[in-house]
C-alpha positions as CSV (number, residue, x, y, z in Angstrom):
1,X,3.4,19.9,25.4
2,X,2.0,17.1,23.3
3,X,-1.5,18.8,22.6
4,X,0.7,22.1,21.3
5,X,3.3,19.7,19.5
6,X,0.1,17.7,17.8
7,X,-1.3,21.1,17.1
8,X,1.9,22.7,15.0
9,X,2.2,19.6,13.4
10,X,-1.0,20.4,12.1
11,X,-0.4,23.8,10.8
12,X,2.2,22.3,9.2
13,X,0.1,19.6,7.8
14,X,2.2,17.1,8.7
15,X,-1.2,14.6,10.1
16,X,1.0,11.5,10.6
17,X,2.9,13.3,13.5
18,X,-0.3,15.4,14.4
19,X,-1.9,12.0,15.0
20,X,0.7,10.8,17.0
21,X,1.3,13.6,19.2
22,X,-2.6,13.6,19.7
23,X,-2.2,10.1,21.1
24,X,0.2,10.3,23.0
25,X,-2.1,12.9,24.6
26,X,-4.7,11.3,25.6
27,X,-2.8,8.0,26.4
28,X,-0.6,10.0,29.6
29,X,-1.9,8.6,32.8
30,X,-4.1,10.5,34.2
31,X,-7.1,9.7,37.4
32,X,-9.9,12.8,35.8
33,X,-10.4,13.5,31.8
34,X,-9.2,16.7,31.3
35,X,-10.1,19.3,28.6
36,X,-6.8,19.5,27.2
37,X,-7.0,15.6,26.4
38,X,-10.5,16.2,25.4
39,X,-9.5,18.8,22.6
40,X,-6.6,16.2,21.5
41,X,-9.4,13.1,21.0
42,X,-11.3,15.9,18.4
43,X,-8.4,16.7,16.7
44,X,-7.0,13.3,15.9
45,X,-10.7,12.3,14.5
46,X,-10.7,15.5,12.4
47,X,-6.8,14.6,11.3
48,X,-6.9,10.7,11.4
49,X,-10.0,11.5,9.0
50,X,-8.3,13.7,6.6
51,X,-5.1,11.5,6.6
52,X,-6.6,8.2,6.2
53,X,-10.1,8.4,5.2
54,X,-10.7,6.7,8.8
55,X,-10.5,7.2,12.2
56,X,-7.8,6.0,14.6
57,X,-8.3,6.0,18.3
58,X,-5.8,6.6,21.1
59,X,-3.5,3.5,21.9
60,X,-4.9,0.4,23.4
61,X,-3.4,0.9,26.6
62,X,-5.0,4.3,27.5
63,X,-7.6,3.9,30.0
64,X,-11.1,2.6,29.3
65,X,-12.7,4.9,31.4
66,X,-10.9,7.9,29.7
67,X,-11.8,6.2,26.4
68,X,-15.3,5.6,27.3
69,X,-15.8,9.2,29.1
70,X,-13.9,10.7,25.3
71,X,-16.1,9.0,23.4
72,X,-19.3,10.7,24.9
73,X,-18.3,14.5,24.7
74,X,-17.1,14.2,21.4
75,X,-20.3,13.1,20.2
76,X,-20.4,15.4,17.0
77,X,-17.2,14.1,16.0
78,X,-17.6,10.7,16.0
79,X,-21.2,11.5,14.0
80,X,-19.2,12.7,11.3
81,X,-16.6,9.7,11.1
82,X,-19.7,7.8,11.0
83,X,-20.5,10.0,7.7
84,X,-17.4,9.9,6.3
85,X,-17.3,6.5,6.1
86,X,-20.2,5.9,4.1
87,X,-18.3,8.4,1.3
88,X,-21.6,10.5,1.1
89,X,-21.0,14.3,0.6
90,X,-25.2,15.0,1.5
91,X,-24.4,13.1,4.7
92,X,-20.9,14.6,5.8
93,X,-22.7,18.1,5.1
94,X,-25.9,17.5,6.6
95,X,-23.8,16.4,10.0
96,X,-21.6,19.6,9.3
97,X,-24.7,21.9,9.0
98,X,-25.9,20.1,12.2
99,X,-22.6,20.6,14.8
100,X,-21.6,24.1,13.0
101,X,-21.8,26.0,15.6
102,X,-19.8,23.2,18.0
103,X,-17.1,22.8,14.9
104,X,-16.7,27.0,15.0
105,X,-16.8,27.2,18.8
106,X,-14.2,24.4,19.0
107,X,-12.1,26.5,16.7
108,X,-11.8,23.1,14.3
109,X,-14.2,24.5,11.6
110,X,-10.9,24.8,9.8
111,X,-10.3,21.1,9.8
112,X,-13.9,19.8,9.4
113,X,-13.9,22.0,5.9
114,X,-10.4,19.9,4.9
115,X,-12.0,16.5,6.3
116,X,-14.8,17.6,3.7
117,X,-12.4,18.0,1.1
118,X,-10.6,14.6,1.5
119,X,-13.5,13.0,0.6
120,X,-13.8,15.3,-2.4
121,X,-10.7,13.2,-2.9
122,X,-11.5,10.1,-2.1
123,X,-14.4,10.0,-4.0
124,X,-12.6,10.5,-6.9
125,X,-10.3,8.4,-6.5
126,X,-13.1,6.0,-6.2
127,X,-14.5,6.4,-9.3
128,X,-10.7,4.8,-11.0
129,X,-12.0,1.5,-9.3
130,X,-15.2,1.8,-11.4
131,X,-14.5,3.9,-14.8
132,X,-11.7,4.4,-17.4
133,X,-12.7,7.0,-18.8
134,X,-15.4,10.1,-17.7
135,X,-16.1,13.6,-18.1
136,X,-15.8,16.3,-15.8
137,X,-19.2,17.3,-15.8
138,X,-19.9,13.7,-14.4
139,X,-17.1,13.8,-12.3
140,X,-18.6,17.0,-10.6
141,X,-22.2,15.4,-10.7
142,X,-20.8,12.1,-8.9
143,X,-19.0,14.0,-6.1
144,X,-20.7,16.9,-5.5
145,X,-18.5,19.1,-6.8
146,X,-20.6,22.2,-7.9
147,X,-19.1,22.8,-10.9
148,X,-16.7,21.1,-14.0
149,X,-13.9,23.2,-13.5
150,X,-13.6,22.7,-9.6
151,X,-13.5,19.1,-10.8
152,X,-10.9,19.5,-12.9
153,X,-8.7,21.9,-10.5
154,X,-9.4,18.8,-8.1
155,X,-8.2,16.4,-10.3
156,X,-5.3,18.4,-11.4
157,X,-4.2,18.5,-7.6
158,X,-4.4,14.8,-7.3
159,X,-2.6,14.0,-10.7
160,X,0.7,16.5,-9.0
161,X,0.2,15.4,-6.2
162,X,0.8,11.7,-7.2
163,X,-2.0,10.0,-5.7
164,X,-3.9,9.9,-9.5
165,X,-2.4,9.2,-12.5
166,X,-5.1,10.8,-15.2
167,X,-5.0,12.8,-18.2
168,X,-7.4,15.5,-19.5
169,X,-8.5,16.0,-22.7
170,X,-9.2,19.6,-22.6
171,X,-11.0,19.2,-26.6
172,X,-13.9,17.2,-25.3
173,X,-13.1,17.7,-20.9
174,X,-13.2,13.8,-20.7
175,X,-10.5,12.3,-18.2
176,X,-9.0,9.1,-18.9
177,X,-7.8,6.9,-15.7
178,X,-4.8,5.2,-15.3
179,X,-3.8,2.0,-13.6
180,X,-2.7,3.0,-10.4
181,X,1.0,1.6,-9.1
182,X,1.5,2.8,-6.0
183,X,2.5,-0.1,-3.2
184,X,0.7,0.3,0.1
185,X,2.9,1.8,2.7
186,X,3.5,-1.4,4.5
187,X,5.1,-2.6,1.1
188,X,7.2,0.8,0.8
189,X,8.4,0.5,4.4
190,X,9.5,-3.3,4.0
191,X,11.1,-2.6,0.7
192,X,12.9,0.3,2.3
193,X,13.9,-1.8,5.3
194,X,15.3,-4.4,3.4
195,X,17.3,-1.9,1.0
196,X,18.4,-0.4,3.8
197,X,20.0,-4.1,5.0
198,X,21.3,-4.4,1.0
199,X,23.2,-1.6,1.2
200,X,24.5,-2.1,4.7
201,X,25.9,-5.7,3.2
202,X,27.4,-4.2,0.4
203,X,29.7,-1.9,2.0
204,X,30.4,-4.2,4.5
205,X,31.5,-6.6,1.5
206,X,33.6,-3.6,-0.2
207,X,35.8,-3.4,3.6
208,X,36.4,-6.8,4.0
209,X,37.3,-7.2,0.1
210,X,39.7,-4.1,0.7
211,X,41.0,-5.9,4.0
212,X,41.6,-9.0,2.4
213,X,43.5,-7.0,-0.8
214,X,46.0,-5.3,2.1
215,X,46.4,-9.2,3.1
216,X,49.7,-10.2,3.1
217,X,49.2,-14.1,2.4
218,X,46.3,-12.9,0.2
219,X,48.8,-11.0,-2.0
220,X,51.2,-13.8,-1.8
221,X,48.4,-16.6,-3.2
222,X,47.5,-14.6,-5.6
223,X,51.1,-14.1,-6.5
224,X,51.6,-17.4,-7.3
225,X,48.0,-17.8,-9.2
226,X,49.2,-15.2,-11.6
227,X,52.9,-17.1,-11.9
228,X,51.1,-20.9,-12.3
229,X,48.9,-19.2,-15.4
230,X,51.7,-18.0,-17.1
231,X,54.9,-20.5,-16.5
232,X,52.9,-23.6,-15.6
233,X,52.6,-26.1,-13.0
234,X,56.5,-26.4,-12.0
235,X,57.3,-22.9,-12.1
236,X,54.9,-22.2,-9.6
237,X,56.0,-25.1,-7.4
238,X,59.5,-23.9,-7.4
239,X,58.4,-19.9,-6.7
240,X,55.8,-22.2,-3.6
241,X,58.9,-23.7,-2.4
242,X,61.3,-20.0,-2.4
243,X,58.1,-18.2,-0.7
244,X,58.1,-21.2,2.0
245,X,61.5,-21.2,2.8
246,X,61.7,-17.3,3.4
């Protein structure tokens, strides 16, 4: 159930859910490694890699054996996280060229091709940190893209996307960078937590403000507020005095 769940979360591209399905997976208790969870530990490289840039392992709970026994047969795998780390394209490839025919017989080929095009991503997105402006024949040249205009169909992805905010200038096919303002998603959760507690405040505010409106003695303060403003300081003594005595 989990393995299938992780894998139509991945059709869907939805790798957060992927992930955790896959971890789930691998963390249910269990005395033998079996080749289900095996398959679930490959896939949550290949997706952890492609979500995050990095891998992330099963939960720190899940057995040590399994973990240790998972870490040999995936061997391939965790020689291309190794790549991807060090952002090189010749060293993602070479590793990919290597465990083809393992990636194909796996039936993850698929995946390994979009973990190879996350770092086409990344890399670019790199290259903000570095330049302002560059063109996309250096682009191409600095990632490995093979040509200009791949580079510029990648950027254009990113910039709708949202994860790079860039503009082309088609006259001279330089790309100018822009200051990125995204907050990291541990900012974006807490400030969406703590709206979350704002508006819960507010509208318990607006019910007790509308209880205390339907208040009877409220209504009757405020009665005489109104009546002090506008007769004075005796008037509203004397309307005190009627309210008391009914």
């Amino acid at each position: 159930y989990l393995y299938y769940g992780g894998m139509i979360f991945l059709g869907l591209k939805n790798f957060e859910d992927a992930m955790f399905m896959f971890q789930m997976c691998i963390a249910t208790p269990a005395s033998v490694v079996s080749q289900i969870v095996v398959e679930a530990k490959k896939k949550l490289v290949l997706a952890s890699l492609i979500q995050h840039g990095e891998t992330v392992g099963p939960p720190k709970y899940s057995s040590a054996m399994i973990q240790r026994h998972l870490k040999a047969v995936t061997a391939p795998y965790n020689e291309l996280a190794t790549a991807f780390s060090t952002f090189s394209m010749d060293g993602v490839q070479e590793i990919v060229h290597k465990h083809k025919a393992i990636f194909v017989a796996d039936c993850n080929y698929g995946l390994v091709k979009q973990v190879m095009d996350a770092l086409y991503l990344r890399n670019i997105q790199r290259l903000t940190q570095t330049y302002i402006t560059l063109s996309l024949a250096d682009i191409a040249q600095s990632v490995k893209l093979p040509s200009p205009a791949v580079a510029e169909m990648y950027i254009l992805r990113m910039i709708e996307a949202g994860t790079l905010r860039a503009t082309i200038n088609q006259k001279d096919s330089q790309v100018s960078f822009q200051e990125q303002v995204t907050a990291p998603p541990e900012l974006r959760e807490k400030v969406s937590v703590q709206t979350s507690q704002v508006i819960a405040i507010n509208e318990r505010l607006t019910k007790l403000e509308q209880e205390l409106l339907c208040d009877p003695a409220y209504q009757r303060k405020m009665m005489l507020q109104e009546r002090s403003s506008r007769w004075g300081d005796s008037e509203a003594a004397s309307v005190s005095m009627e309210v008391a005595v009914e």
